[in-house]
C-alpha positions as a printed NumPy array, in Angstrom:
array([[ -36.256, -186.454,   69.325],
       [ -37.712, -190.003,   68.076],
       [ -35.671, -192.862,   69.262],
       [ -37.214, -194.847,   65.841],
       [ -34.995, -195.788,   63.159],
       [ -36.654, -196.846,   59.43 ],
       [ -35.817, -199.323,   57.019],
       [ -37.026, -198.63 ,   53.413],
       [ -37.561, -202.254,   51.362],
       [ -38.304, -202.435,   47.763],
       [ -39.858, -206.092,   46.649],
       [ -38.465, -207.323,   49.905],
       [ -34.535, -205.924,   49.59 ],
       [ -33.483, -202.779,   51.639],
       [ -32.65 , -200.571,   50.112],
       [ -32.427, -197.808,   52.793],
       [ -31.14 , -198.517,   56.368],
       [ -31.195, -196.974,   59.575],
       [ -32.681, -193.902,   58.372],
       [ -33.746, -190.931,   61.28 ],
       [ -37.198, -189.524,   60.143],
       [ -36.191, -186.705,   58.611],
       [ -34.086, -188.673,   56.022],
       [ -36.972, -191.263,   55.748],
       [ -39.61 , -188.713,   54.826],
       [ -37.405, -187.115,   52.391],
       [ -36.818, -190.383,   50.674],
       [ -39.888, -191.496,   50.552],
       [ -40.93 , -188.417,   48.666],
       [ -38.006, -188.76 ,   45.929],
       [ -39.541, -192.308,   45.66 ],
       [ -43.085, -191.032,   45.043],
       [ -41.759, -188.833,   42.623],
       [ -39.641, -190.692,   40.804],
       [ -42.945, -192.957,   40.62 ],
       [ -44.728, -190.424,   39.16 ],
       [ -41.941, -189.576,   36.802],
       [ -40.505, -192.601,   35.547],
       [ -43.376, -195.085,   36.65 ],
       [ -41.208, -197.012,   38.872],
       [ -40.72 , -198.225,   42.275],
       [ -44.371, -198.754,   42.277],
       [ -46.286, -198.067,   45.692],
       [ -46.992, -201.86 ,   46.281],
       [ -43.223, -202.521,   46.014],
       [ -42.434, -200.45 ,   48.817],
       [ -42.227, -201.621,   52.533],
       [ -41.104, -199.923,   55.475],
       [ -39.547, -201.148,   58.953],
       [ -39.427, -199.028,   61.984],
       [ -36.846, -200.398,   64.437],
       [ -37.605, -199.242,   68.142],
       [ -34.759, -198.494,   70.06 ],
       [ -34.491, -199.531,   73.598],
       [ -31.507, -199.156,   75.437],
       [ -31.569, -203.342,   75.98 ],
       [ -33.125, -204.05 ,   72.083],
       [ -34.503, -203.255,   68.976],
       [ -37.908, -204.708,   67.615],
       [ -38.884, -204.56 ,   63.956],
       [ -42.393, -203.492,   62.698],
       [ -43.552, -203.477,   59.453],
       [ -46.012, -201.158,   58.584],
       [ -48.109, -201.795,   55.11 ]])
């Protein structure tokens, strides 16, 4: 099991916190889609932070 947690951002605001990566694949597909869709939350718009868990802290990456 992956001790990372993800943060989903959209121009800088989370909008998804804490996710495991099950849930943060599956969103991130309902966001491509409803890109494709409806034209909007554009790929550029969307950042993601993995928090590392560590039984004494968590560090934040973001990945472009």
């Amino acid at each position: 099991m992956s001790n990372q947690l993800y943060n989903i951002l959209c121009k800088g605001k989370r909008i998804y916190t804490s996710l495991t990566e099950e849930e943060y694949f599956n969103i991130m597909e309902d966001l491509s889609i409803e890109f494709y869709q409806k034209g909007s939350p554009k790929p550029e718009d969307i950042d993601t932070e993995i928090l590392l868990e560590n039984t004494q802290w968590q560090r934040k990456q973001k990945v472009d």
